[in-house]
C-alpha positions in Angstrom: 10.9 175.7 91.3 13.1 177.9 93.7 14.4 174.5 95.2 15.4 173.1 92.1 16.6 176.2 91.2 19.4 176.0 93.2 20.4 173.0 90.9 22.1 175.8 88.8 24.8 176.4 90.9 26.7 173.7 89.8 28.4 176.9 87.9 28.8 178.6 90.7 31.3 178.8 93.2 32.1 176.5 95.9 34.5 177.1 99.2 36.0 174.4 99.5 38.8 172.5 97.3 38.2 170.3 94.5 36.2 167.1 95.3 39.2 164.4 93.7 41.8 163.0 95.2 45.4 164.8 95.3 48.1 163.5 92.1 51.2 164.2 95.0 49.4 163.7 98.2 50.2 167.5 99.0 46.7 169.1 100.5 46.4 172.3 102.1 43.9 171.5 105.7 40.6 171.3 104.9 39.8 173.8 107.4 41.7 177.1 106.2 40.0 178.9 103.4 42.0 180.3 100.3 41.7 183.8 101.5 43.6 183.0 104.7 45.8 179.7 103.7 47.9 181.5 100.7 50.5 183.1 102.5 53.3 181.4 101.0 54.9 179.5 97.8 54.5 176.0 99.5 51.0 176.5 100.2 49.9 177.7 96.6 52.0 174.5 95.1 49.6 172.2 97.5 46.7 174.2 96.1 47.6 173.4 92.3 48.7 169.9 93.1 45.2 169.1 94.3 43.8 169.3 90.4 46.7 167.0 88.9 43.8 164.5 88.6 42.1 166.1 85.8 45.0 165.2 83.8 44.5 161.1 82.5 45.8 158.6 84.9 45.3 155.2 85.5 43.1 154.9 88.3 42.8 151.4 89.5 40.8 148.1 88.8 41.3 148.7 85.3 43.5 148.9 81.9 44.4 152.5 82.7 45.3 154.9 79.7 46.2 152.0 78.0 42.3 150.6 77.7 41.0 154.8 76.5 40.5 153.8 73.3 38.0 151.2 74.0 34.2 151.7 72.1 36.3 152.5 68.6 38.1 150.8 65.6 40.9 150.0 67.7 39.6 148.4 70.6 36.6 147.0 71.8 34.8 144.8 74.9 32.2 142.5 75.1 29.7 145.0 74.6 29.5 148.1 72.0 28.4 151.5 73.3 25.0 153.2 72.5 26.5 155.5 70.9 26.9 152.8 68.0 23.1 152.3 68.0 19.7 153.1 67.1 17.4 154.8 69.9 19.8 153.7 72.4 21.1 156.5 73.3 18.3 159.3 74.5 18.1 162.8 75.9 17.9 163.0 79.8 17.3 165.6 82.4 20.2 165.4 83.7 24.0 164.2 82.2 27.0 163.7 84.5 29.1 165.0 82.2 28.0 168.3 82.1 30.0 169.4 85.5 31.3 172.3 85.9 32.9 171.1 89.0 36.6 170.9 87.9 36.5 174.5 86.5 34.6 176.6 88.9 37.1 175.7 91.6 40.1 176.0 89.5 38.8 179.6 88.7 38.4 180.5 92.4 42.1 179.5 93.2 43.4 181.2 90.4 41.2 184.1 91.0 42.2 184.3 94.8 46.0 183.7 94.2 46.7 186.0 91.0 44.8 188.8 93.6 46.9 188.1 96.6 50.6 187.5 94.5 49.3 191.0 92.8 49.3 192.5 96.3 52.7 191.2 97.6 50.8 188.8 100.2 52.3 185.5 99.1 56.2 185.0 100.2 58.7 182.8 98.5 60.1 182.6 95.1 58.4 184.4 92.2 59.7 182.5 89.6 57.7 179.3 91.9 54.5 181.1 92.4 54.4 182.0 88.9 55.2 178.4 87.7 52.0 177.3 89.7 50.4 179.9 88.3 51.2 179.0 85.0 49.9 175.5 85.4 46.8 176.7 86.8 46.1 178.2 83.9 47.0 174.7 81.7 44.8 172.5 84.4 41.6 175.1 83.2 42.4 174.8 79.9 42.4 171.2 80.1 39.5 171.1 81.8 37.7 173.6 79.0 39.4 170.8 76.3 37.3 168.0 77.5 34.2 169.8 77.5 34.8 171.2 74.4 35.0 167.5 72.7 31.9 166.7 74.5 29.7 170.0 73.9 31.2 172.5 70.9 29.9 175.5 71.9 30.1 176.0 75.8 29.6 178.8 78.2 33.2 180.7 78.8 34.3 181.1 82.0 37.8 182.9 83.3 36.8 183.0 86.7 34.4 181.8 89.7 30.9 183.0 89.4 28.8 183.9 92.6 26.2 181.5 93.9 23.2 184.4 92.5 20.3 182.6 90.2 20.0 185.8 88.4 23.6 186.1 87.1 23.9 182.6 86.8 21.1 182.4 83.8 22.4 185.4 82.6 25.8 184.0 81.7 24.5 180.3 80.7 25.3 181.5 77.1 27.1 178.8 74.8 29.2 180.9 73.0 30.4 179.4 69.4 32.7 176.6 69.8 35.9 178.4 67.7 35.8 181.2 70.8 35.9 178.2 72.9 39.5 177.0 71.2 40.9 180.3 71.3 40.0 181.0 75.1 41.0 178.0 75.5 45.1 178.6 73.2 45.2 181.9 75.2 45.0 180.5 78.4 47.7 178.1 77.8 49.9 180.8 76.3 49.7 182.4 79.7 50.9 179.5 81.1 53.8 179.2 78.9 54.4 182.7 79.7 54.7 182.2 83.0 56.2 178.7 83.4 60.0 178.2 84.0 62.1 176.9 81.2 62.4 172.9 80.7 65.5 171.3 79.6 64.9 167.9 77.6 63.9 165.4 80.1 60.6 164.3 81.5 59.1 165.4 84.5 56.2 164.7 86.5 55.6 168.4 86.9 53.7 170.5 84.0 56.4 172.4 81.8 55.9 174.8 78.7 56.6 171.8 76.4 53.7 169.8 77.6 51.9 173.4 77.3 53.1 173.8 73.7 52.3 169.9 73.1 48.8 170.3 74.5 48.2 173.4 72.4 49.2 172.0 68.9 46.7 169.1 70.1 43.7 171.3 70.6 44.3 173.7 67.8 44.3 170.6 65.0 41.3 169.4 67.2 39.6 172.4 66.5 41.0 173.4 62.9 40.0 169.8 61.7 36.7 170.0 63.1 35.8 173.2 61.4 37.5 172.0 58.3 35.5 168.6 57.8 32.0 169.6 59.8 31.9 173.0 57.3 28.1 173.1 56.5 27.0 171.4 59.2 24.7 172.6 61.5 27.8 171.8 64.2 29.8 174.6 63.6 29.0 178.4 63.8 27.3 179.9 61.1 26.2 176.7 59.3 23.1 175.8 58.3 20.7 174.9 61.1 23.2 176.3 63.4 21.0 176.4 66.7 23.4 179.0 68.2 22.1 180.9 65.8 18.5 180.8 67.4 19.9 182.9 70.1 19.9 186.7 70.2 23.6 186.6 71.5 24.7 185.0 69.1 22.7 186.8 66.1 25.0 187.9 63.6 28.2 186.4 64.2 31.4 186.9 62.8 34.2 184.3 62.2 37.3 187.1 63.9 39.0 185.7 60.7 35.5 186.2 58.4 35.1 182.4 57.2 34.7 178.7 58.9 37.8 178.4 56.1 39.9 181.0 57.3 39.5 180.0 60.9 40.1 176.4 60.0 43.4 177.3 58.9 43.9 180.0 62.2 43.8 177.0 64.1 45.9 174.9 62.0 48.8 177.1 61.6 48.7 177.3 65.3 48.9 173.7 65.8 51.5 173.5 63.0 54.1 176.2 64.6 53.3 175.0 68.4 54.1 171.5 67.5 56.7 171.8 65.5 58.5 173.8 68.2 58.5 170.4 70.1 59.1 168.3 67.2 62.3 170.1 66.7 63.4 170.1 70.2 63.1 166.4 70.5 63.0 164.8 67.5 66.5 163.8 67.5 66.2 161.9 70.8 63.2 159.5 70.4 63.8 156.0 71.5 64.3 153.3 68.6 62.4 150.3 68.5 64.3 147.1 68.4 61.2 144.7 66.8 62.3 142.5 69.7 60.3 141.5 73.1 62.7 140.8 75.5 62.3 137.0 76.8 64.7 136.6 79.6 67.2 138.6 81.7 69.7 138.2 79.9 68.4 139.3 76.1 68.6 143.2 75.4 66.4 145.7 76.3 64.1 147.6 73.7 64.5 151.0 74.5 60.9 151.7 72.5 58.8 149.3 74.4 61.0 150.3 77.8 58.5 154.0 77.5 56.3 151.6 79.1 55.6 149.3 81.5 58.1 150.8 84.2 57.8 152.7 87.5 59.8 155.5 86.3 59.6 157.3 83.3 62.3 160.2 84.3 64.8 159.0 82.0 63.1 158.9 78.9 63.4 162.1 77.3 60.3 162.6 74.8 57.7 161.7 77.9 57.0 165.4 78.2 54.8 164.7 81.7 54.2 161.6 83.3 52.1 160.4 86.3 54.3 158.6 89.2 52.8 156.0 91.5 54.3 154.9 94.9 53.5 152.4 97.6 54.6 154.6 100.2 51.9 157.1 99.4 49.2 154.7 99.1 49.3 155.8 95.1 48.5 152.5 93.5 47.0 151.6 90.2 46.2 147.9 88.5 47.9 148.4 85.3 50.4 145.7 85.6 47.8 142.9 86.5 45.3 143.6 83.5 48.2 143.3 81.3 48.8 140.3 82.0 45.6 139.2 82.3 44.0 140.0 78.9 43.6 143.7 79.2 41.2 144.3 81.5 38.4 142.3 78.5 39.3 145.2 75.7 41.1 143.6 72.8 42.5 145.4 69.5 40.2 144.8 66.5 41.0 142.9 63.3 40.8 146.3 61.5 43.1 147.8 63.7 45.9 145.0 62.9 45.4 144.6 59.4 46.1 148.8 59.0 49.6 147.9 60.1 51.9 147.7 57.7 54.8 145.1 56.6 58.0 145.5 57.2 58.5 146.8 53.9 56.2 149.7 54.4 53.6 148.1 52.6 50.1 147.3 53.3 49.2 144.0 53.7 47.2 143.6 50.5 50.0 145.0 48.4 53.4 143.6 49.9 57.0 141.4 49.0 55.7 139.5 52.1 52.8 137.1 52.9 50.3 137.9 55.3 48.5 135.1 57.3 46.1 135.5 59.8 45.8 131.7 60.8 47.7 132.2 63.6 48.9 135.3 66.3 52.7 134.6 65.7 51.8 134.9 61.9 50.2 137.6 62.5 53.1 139.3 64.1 55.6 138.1 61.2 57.6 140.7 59.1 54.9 143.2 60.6 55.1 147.3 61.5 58.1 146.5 64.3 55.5 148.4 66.5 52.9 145.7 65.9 55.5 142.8 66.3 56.0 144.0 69.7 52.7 145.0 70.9 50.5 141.9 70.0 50.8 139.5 72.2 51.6 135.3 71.2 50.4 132.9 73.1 54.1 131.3 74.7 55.6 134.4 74.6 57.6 135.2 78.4 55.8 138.3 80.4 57.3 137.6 83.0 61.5 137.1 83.6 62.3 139.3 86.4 61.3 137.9 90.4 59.5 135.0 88.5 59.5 132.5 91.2 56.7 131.4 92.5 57.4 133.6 96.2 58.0 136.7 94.3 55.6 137.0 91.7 51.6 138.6 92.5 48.4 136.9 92.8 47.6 137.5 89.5 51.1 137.6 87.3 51.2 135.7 84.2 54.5 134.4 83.8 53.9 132.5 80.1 51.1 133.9 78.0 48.1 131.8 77.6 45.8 131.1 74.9 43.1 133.6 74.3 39.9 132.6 76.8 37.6 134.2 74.2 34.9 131.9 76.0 32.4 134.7 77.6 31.2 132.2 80.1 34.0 133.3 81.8 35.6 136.4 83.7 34.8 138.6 81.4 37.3 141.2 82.9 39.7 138.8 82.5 38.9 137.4 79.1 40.1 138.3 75.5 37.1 139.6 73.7 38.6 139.7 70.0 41.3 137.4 71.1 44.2 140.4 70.3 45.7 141.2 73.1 48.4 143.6 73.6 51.5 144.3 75.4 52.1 148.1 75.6 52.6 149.0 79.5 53.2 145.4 80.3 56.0 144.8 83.1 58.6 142.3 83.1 58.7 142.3 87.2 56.7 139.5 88.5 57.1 141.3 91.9 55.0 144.6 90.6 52.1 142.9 89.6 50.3 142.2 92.7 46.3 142.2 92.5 45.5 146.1 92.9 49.0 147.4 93.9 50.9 148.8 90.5 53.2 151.7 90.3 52.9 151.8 87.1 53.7 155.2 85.5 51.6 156.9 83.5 52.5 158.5 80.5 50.5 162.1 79.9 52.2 163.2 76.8 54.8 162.5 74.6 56.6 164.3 72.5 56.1 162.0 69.3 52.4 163.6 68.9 54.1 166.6 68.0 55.7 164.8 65.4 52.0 163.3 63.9 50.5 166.8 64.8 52.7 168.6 62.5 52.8 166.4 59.6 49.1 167.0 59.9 48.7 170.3 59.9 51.7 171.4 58.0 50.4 169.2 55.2 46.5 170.3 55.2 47.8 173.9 54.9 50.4 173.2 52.5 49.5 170.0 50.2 53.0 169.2 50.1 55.0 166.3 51.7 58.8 168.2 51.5 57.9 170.2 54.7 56.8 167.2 56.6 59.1 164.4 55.5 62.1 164.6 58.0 59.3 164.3 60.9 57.7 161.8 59.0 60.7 159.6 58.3 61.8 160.3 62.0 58.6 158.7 63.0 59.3 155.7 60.8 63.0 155.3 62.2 62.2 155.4 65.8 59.1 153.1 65.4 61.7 150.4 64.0 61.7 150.8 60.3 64.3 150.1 57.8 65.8 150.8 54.2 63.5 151.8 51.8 60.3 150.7 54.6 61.2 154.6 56.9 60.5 156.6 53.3 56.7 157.1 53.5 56.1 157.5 49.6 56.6 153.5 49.4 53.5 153.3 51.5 51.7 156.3 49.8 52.7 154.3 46.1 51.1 151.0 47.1 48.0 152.2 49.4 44.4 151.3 48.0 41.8 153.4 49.3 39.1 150.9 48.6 41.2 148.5 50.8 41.6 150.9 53.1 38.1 151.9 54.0 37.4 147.8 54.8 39.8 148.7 58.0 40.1 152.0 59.0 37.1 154.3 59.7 39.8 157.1 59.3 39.5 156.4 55.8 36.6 158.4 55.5 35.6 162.3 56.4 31.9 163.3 55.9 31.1 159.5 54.6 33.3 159.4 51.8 36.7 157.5 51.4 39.2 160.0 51.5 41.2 160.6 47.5 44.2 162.0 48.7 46.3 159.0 49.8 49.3 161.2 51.8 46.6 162.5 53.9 45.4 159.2 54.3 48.6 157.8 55.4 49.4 160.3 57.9 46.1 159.4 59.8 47.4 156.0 59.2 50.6 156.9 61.0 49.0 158.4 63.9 46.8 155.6 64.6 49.4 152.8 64.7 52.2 155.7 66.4 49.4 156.3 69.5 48.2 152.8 69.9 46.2 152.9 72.8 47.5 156.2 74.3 43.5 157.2 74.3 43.3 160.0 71.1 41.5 157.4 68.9 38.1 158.8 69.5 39.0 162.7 69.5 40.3 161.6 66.1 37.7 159.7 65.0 35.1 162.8 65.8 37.5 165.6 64.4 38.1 164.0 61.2 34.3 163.4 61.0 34.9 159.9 60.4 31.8 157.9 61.4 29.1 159.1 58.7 29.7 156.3 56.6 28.1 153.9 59.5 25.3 155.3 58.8 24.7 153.5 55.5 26.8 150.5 56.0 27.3 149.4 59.8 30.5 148.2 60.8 30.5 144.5 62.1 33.9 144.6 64.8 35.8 141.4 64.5 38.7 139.7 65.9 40.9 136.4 65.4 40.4 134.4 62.0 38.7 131.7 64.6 37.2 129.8 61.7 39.8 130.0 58.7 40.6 126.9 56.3 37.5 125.4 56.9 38.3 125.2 60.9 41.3 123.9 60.2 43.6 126.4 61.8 45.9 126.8 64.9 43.5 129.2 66.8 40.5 127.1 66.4 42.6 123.8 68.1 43.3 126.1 70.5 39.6 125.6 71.8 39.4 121.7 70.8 40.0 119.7 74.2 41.8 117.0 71.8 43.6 119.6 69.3 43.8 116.7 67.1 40.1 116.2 66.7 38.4 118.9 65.2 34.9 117.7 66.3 36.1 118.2 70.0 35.4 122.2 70.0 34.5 122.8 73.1 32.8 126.4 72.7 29.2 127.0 72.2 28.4 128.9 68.9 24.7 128.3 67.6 24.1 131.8 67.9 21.1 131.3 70.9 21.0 133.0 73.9 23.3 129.7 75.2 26.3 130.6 72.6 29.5 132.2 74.3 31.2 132.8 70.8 30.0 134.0 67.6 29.2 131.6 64.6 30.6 131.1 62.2 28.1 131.5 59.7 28.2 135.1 60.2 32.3 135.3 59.3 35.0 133.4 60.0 36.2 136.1 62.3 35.5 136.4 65.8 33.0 139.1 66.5 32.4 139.8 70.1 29.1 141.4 69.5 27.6 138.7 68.0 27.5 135.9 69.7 24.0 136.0 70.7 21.8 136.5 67.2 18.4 135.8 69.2 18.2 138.8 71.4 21.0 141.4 70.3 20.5 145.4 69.8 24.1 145.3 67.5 23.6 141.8 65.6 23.7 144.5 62.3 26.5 146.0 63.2 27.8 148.9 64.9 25.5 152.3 62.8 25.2 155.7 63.6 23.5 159.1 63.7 24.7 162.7 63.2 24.3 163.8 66.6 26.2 161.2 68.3 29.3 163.0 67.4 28.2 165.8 70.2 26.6 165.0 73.7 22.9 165.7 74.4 22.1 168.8 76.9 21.1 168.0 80.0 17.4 169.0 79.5 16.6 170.1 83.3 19.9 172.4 83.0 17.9 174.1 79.9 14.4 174.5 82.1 16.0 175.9 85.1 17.4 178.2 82.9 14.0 179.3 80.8 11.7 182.3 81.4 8.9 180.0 80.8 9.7 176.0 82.9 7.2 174.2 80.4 9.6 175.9 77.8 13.2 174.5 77.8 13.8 176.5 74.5 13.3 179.5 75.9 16.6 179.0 77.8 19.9 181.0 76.8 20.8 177.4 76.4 20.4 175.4 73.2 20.4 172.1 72.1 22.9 170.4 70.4 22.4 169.6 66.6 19.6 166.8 65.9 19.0 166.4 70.2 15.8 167.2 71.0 15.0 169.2 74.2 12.7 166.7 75.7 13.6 164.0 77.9 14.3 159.9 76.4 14.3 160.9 73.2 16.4 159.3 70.6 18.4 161.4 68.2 16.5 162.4 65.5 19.2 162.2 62.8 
């Protein structure tokens, strides 16, 4: 046991640099230490630039940010995540995702330079070392975020803990997930505190406005999550609590005396934090035309131009973005998946039908006619955000170095019909058959297999916006505070007339409706009442499409217990509407005047590449095999899903007693049990 002991230093420090690879290939050599290699300002910026990559970026060979919100209502793939299914998902001895790696080594830099800038030992500007500093402290605090979605209560860590078993079991103590959040808002106001002031433009360097942004995020996170999980065994204090189990833990204390009270702590943080930004840069978000430029010569859309370019410096509300460079070697695959289906994730049908008209309405309840019988209906007298976003088959991706010579092995110059067949690639296929646009070039010489520049957008100061309206409006109850950020929303996202005052969509929204398409409808398993609240969450979903916060607030909002009663069956295209007789389903006839010339297989046996149609007439890309198929009822859940599973050989290497992984100053989380391939058991 003294060998696999050593297994516990995965909390404990390491000498060398972070094991990733550097966001602005600046690296200190790998063969000075810290204490020695910190002399000057240069040297501590090459130390901070080497954790950029905990930040989200869009690595390559795949959809980048843009594919993040795969495996919930908005998008899915071919096929659905355990998480979404009985005994699938089990306890293990070990979880990749409980790595401390990140950190531990951010801890030992920040440790080692705050020590030697403390003793005069680091030369250059103050104001510089201090900035990197600063972002230190942000990168940590990032870092803790993740974990703190993944876990709730967590161990807290400000600095880098000695390779010693004994003190490492000592301090393997999950400390309630609300202390989490505010070790986590107080490190980030030390970095605001000690970054330089940003003017309004984006930068690929962390300022205090991404700081602030960041902090509003995680202080609604964690407000909402006390708010709706309140008598739950998944915050502190509530019944069944397994923190409570634990003699450090034993009496605790809300610092504000209730899970109510520190519910709202959190969201009056996220409320002034963001609408410091919201203010700043409200007046300067781009405006969406409703139009996708075809040619050259057509206008730009200064909306959809966030997007899709190498250089985000010029676009004021991106608060940090991620710049990629041949020259560097810094390369992602953005470009090609774009045009190439999306990397196999499509946008659900639930996820389109939540947009609004152009009136403001819903699409059950409008002056205009909704038909789903084909994509350009779809996208007609739509949310301007949706009519630019879904793709049409004929549409132009390409217009810029379209010739043949210029354009890269894999560019798309006219967009094809769906290939919803699975036989095929399925990385390159269209798995509900709604494909979308967002971070699509128009340069058929930047979309070379493997060798995007892309840029990545981090954050953006339009969150702030949603963020606000949020938590402004849970403390509050009233709309009057919110609506100029609200309606500001509305404009730049290409609204009009009486369609940018949210109270026409609050007047004509149906719950019951609703909850058909939106699993943000719903908080504990029941459909929310209050239809403003509603339709800010509706706001923020069809604002942040596919910017990778679906799930984060999906789980905050408690927003999947309903699953468990009624599984959710994901669909796609109306394949089969009209009795067949549609224009997607000629698509997929080989003479599109012959509708007995359907050319895909869908009996439902193991041979089928499509579902049938006797389950719906709308595509479902989990279904096509009904033979052998762990999600042919749909897509369920269980309570504990909403939290990860502890790595069970973390809690015996960490017990007096081996054979008893209870006895650990670890815990498990709520309905997990502590032995390994195990299912959930609630």
């Amino acid at each position: 046991m003294k060998l696999y002991k050593s297994l516990i230093a995965a909390l404990a420090l390491t000498a060398g640099m972070a094991s990733c690879t550097d966001w602005l290939e600046q690296e200190p050599p790998s063969y000075l230490t810290p204490e020695s290699y910190f002399t000057d300002a240069t040297q501590v910026q090459a130390a901070v630039d080497w954790f950029y990559t905990v930040m989200v970026t869009h690595g390559n060979w795949s959809y980048g940010v843009y594919g993040n919100d795969n495996e919930t209502d908005n998008q899915a793939d071919w096929n659905p995540d355990n998480k979404y299914g009985t005994g699938l998902w089990q306890t293990s001895l070990t979880n990749g995702n409980w790595n401390w790696n990140n950190i531990r080594n951010i801890n030992y830099q920040l440790r080692t330079i705050v020590d030697k800038n403390n003793a005069g030992s680091i030369s250059g500007s103050q104001a510089a070392i201090n900035q990197y500093i600063g972002e230190l402290y942000f990168l940590r605090s990032y870092c803790y975020f993740d974990m703190l979605q993944k876990w709730g209560d967590l161990p807290i860590y400000s600095w880098a803990l000695n390779n010693d078993e004994q003190e490492l079991i000592a301090l393997s103590v999950r400390k309630p997930r609300n202390e989490v959040a505010r070790f986590i808002i107080n490190s980030l106001d030390s970095a605001i505190t000690l970054m330089q002031p940003q003017g309004t433009y984006a930068t690929t360097r962390i300022g205090p406005d991404a700081v602030k942004l960041f902090k509003s995020r995680v202080a609604l996170y964690e407000g909402t999550f006390l708010k709706y999980f309140a008598g739950t065994p998944f915050v502190p204090n509530g019944p069944g609590w397994p923190g409570a189990e634990k003699d450090y833990n034993a009496g605790y204390q809300y610092p504000t005396g209730s899970v109510e009270a520190e519910s709202d702590y959190f969201l009056q943080v996220a409320a002034d934090a963001s609408k410091e930004i919201a203010d700043k840069y409200m007046g300067s978000l781009r405006i969406n035309t409703g139009v996708v430029p075809q040619s050259a010569t057509d206008p730009s859309n200064p909306y959809l131009g966030i997007w899709g370019t190498e250089d985000m410096s010029g676009v004021s509300e991106v608060l940090l973005w991620r710049q990629y460079s041949r020259s560097l070697g810094q390369l992602n695959d953005v470009e090609v998946v774009v045009n190439k289906s999306n990397y196999g994730i499509g946008l659900t049908r639930g996820f389109v039908e939540n947009y609004l008209m152009k009136d403001g309405r819903p699409i059950y309840d409008s002056q205009y006619e909704y038909n789903d019988t084909s994509l350009a209906l779809v996208r007609k007298d739509r949310d301007p955000r949706l009519t630019v976003f879904l793709k049409e088959p004929g549409q132009v991706n390409l217009f810029i170095n379209d010739d043949d010579a210029n354009i890269g092995d894999h560019g798309v110059k006219i967009e094809p019909v769906p290939t919803i067949d699975r036989r095929g690639d399925a990385e390159n296929g269209y798995p509900t058959g709604y494909a979308i646009r967002k971070g699509g070039t128009f340069d058929g010489a930047l979309t070379d297999n493997g060798a995007s520049t892309n840029a990545c957008e981090v954050f953006r100061a339009t969150e702030a916006l949603l963020n606000y309206m949020e938590a402004e409006y849970l403390l509050s109850g009233s709309i009057d505070n919110i609506l100029p950020y609200w309606r500001a929303v509305r404009t730049a996202a290409g609204f009009t007339g009486d369609a940018v005052n949210p109270q026409v969509t609050i007047d004509h929204t149906d719950m019951a409706q609703e909850g058909k398409c939106d699993w943000g409808a719903y908080s504990g398993g029941q459909l929310l009442s209050d239809k403003t609240l509603y339709n800010i969450r509706r706001e923020r979903r069809c604002e942040l499409i596919a910017e990778g916060l679906r799930w984060m607030d999906l789980q905050r909002w408690r927003a999947l217990d309903q699953l468990i009663a009624n599984p959710v069956h994901i669909e796609g295209i109306h394949l089969y509407a009209n009795g067949n007789d549609n224009p997607m389903y000629r698509w997929y006839c080989t003479d599109p005047t012959d509708l007995s010339t359907f050319s895909i297989v869908n009996d439902g046996s193991t041979s089928a590449n499509i579902s049938s149609p006797d389950l719906s007439e709308y595509l479902r890309p989990h279904e096509y095999n009904t033979v052998q198929n762990d999600f042919l009822g749909g897509l369920t859940w269980h309570m504990a899903h909403y939290l990860q599973p502890m790595p069970i050989r973390q809690m015996i290497l960490t017990a007096s007693d081996y054979a008893t992984p209870e006895l650990s100053p670890l815990y498990q989380n709520p309905y997990w049990p502590t032995t390994a391939d195990q299912p959930a058991e609630q």
